[in-house]
KEKE-228288 format. One record per residue (C-alpha): residue in one letter; x negated, y, z negated. Coordinates in steps of 0.2 Angstrom, whole numbers, padded with zeros to 4 digits, always signed. Layout:
BEGIN
AXYZ
...
// end
This chain:
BEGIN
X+0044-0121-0104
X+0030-0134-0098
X+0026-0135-0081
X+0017-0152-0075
X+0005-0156-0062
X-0003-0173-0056
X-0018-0167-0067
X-0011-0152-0077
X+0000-0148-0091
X+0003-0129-0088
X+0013-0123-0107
X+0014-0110-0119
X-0001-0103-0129
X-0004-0105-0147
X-0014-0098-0159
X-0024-0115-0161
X-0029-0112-0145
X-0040-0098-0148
X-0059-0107-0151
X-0055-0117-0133
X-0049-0100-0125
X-0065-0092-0133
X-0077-0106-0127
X-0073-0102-0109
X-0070-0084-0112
X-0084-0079-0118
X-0094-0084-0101
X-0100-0068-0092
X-0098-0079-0074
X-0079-0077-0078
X-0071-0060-0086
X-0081-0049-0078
X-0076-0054-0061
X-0056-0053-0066
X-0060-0036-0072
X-0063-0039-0092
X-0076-0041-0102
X-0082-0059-0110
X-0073-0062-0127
X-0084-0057-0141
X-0079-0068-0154
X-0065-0081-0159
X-0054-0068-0168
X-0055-0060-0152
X-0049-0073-0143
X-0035-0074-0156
X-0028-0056-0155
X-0029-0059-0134
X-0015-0074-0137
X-0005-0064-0151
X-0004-0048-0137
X-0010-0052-0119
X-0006-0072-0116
X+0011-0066-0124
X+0022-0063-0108
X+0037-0074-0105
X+0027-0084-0090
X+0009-0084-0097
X+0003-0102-0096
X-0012-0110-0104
X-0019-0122-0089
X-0024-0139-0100
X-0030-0156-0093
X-0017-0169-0095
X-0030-0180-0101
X-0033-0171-0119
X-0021-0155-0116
X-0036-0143-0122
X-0036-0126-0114
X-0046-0123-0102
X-0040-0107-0090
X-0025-0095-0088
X-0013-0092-0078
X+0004-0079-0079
X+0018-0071-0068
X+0018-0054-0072
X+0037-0048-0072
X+0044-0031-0068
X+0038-0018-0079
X+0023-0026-0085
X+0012-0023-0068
X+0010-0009-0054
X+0014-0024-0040
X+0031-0028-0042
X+0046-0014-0044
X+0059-0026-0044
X+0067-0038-0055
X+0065-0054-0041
X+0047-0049-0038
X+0031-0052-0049
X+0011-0054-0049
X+0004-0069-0052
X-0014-0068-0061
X-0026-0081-0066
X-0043-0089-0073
X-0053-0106-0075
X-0065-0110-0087
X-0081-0111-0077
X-0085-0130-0081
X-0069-0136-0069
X-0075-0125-0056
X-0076-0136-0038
X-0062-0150-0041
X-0047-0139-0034
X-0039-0139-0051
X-0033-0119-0048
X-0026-0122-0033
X-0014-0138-0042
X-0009-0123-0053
X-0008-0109-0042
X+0006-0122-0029
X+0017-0126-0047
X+0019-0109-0051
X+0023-0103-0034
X+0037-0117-0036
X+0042-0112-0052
X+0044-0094-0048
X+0054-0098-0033
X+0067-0111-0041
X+0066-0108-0057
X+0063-0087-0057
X+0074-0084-0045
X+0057-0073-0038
X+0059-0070-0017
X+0041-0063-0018
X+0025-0065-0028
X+0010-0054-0026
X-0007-0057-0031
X-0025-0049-0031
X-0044-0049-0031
X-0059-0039-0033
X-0071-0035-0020
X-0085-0049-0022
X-0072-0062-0028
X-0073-0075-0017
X-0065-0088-0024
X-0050-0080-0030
X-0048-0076-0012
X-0052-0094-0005
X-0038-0100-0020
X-0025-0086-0013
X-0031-0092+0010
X-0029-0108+0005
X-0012-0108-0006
X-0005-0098+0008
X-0003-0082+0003
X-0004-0068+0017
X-0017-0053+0017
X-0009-0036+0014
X-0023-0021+0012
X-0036-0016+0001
X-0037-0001-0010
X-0054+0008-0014
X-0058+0015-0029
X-0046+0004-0040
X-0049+0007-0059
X-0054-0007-0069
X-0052+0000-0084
X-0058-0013-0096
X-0076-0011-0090
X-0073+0008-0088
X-0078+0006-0069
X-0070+0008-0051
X-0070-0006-0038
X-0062-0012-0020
X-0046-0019-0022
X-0037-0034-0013
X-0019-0039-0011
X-0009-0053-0004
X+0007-0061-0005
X+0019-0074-0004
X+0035-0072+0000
X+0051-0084-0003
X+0054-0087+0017
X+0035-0091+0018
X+0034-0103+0003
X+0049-0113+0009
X+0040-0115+0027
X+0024-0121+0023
X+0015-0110+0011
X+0021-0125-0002
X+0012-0140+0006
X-0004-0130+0011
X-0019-0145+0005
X-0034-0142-0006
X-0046-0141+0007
X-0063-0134+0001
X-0065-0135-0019
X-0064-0119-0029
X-0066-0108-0043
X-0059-0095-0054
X-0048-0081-0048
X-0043-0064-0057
X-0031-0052-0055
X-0035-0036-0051
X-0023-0021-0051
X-0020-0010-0037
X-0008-0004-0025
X+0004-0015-0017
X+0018-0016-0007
X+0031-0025+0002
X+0025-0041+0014
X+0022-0040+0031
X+0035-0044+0042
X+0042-0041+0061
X+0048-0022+0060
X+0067-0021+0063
X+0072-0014+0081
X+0085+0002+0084
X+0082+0010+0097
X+0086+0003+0115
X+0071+0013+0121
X+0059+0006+0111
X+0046-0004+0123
X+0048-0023+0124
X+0026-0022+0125
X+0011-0011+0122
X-0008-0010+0118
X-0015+0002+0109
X-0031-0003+0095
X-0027+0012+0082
X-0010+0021+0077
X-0009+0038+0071
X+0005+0042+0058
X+0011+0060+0054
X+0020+0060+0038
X+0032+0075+0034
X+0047+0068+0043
X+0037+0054+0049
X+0033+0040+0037
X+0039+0051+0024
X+0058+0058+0020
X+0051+0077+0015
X+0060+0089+0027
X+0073+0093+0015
X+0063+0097+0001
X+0053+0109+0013
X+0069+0116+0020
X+0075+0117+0001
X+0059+0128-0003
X+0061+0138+0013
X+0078+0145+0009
X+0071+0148-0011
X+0057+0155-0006
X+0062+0167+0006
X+0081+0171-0002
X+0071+0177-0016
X+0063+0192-0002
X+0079+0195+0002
X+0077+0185+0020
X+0086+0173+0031
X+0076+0158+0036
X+0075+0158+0056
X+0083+0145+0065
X+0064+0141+0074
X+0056+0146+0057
X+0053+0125+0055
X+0046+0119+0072
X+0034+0136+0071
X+0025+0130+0055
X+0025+0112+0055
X+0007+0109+0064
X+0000+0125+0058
X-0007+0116+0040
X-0005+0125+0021
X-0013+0136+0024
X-0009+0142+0043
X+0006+0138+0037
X+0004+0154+0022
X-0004+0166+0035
X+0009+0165+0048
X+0024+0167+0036
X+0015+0183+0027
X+0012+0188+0048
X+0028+0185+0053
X+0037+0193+0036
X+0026+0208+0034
X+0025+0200+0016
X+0014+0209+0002
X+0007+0193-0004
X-0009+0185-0002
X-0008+0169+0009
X-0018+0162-0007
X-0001+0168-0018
X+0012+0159-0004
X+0002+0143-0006
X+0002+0143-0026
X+0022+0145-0025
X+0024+0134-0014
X+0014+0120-0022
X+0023+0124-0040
X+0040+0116-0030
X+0034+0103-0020
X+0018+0095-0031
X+0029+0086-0040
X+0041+0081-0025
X+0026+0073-0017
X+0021+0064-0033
X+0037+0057-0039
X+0052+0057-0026
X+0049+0058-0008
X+0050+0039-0002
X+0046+0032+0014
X+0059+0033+0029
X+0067+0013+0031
X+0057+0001+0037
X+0039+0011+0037
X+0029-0001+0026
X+0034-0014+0035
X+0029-0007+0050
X+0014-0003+0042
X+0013-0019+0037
X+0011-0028+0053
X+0000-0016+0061
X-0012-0021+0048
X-0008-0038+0049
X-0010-0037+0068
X-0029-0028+0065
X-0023-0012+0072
X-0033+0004+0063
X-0021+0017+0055
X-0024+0035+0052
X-0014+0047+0045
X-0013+0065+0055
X-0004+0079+0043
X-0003+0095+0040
X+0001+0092+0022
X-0014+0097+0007
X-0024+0082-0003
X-0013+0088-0017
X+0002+0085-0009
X-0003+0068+0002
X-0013+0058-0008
X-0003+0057-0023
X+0012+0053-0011
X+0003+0038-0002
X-0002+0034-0021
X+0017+0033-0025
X+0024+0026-0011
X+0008+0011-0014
X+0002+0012+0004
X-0014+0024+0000
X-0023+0007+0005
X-0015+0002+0023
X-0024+0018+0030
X-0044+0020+0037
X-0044+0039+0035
X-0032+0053+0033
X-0036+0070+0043
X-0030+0084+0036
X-0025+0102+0046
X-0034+0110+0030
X-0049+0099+0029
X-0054+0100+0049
X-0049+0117+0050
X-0038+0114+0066
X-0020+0116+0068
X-0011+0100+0075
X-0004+0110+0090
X-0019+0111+0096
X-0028+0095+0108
X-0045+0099+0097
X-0038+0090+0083
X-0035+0074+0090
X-0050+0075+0100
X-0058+0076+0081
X-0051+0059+0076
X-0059+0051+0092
X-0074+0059+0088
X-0077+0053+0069
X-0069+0036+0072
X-0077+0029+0091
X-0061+0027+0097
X-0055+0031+0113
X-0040+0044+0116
X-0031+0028+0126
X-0033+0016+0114
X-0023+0025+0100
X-0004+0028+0098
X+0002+0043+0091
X+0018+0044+0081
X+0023+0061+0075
X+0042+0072+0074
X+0035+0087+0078
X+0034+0094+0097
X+0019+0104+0096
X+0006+0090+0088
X+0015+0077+0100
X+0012+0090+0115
X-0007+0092+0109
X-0009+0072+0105
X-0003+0070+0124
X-0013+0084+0131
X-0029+0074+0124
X-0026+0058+0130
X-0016+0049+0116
X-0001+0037+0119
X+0012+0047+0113
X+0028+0042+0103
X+0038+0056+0100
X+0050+0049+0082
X+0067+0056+0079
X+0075+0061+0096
X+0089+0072+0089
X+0074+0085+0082
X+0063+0083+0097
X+0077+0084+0110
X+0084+0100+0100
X+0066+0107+0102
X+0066+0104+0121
X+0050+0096+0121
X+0042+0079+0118
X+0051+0067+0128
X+0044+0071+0146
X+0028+0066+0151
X+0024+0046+0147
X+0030+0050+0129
X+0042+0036+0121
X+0054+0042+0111
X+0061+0032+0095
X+0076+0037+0085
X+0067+0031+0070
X+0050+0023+0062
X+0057+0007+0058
X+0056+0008+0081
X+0036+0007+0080
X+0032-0005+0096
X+0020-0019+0092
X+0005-0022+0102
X+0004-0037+0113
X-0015-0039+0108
X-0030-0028+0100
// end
């Protein structure tokens, strides 16, 4: 297929293309900035048309006037990047030759492949990316109308063996067909790459489900447990419960769940070898343990409906977001890794790494402490009654998420707290 412009011809490459691609390939002011390396030679050029601009949307960007390459530019389908998990969605990447810098001519190509995506792909969102330092691929992406997710630190870039800060942004269907399609040139631009890195779904109005979630609220920071939270991970721990303590020949407790859930991994192992008379060694519980639910973390447990988009617009709202859990690095990191939201969040504090169970005020007297916020300027939204008790005892707004549990519990719903059958309930901020 050939895609036209008032001053491009966006079609196919071909291996005669290769001394034009090297000629503008091979200028360090461009690869390196994308995240590759400037082409070394022409048979270098060569072999990255025969495997790279292979894809079934990778364009050569040529002037109408002698249609010579002089850029790039691709949707990346699903499979071929970490951005889109889905057939109708894709990542959209791109480069210019540095001598048509500053007449707007990526910004022409950027709007035609936006269109052909959506009427011709059949793609309802297209992501897209930068590198820290970037700045014209970011003013391409502002001005083409594509909207700010997050940004991910430490992003490999592995074809200049080095780590950098990630940035992603997209453009949805519903956004395109309002405006994001007749957005002007404005201020002239550059080249744009596209950097790898997490991404997610788009920022959007969380759904509503509860008829006791607030019509208005303000609150600058929002703290997030996970287990049972953001995250659906209480049956794998009850599933590891009634393994582990089957195999000792006992009964898991009725309260045996709400006693450890703000305790930490490691409270967590000395209560249970406390409470069991167990011979093991905390350190023996927590190896167990972490053979059956590493990989859990990792690979399956997903986030609860409608938490990224809650996310989402928090972010896209400037509130700050934390994450409060009793959960090891081992365990959470991976999971936010997974779930692609690693990057929404400022800091996660960890039971283990501040040495402080969740049940206890201290804790969330920490978070104030290390991030200059003040206890009521941050909402807290965790399932379990103790850390919602301590968050409320030290001043926090608190939302107490999933009722049934909490009510069951006799705690959490007295006091100021808001109760929310569900996550995808989060209240937005009416300013920050």
């Amino acid at each position: 297929m050939t895609l036209k412009t008032e001053r491009l011809i966006l079609r196919r490459w071909e291996e005669s293309d290769a001394e034009d691609l090297f000629r503008y390939a091979s200028d360090p002011d461009v690869g390196p900035v994308a995240g590759w390396p400037p082409h070394r030679s022409p048979g270098e050029s060569l072999n990255v048309i025969r495997n790279v601009f292979c894809g079934r949307e990778a364009y050569a960007v040529c002037l109408k006037e002698d249609g010579r390459a002089i850029g790039a530019i691709e949707l990346k389908l699903n499979g071929h990047t970490d951005m889109a998990d889905r057939d109708d969605e894709c990542e959209m990447g791109y480069w210019l030759g540095k001598p048509f810098w500053g007449r707007g001519l990526m910004p022409e190509a950027v709007r035609e492949m936006l269109r052909h995506a959506f009427e011709d792909c059949g793609m309802t969102k297209v992501w897209i990316g930068y590198y820290e330092g970037n700045d014209r691929s970011r003013r391409v992406q502002e001005k083409c109308g594509f909207r700010y997710q997050w940004r991910t630190e430490d992003v490999d870039v592995p074809l200049l063996h080095e780590k950098r800060t990630g940035h992603v942004s997209l453009m949805t269907k519903e956004d395109w067909l309002a405006g994001g399609r007749t957005e002007t040139d404005g201020d002239r631009t550059g080249p744009a790459g596209d950097p790898t890195g997490s991404a997610g779904d788009p920022a959007g109005t969380p759904g509503s489900g509860s008829d006791r979630r607030p019509e208005a609220i303000d609150y600058k920071a929002a703290i997030f447990d996970m287990d049972g939270t953001l995250i659906d991970s209480m049956d794998v721990w009850s599933r590891i419960d009634q393994v582990f303590l089957t195999k000792r020949g006992i009964e898991v407790p009725d309260d045996y769940a709400d006693s450890i859930c703000a305790l930490g991994f490691r409270g967590t192992a000395e209560y249970t070898v406390k409470r069991f008379g167990l011979a093991d060694s905390p350190e023996e519980l927590m190896a167990e343990w972490s053979a059956m639910a590493d990989d859990e973390y990792a690979h399956r447990i997903m986030l609860f409906p409608g938490a990224r988009e809650v996310l989402l617009e928090l972010r896209r709202r400037g509130v700050r977001l934390f994450i409060a859990t009793a959960l090891t690095e081992k365990m959470y990191l991976p999971c936010l890794r997974n779930n692609r939201i690693d990057g929404l969040f400022e800091k996660v504090f960890a039971v283990d790494e501040l040495g402080i169970s969740k049940s206890e005020a201290e804790f969330f007297r920490r978070i104030c402490a290390e991030t200059g916020l003040r206890p009521g300027e941050c909402a807290v939204f965790d399932d379990a009654p103790a850390a919602v008790a301590a968050a409320r005892e030290a001043g926090f707004m608190c939302f107490a998420v999933g009722t049934g549990r909490l009510s069951a519990a006799g705690d959490g719903a007295g006091d100021g707290t808001v109760c929310l059958d569900s996550i995808a309930d989060v209240p937005m901020p009416t300013a920050v």
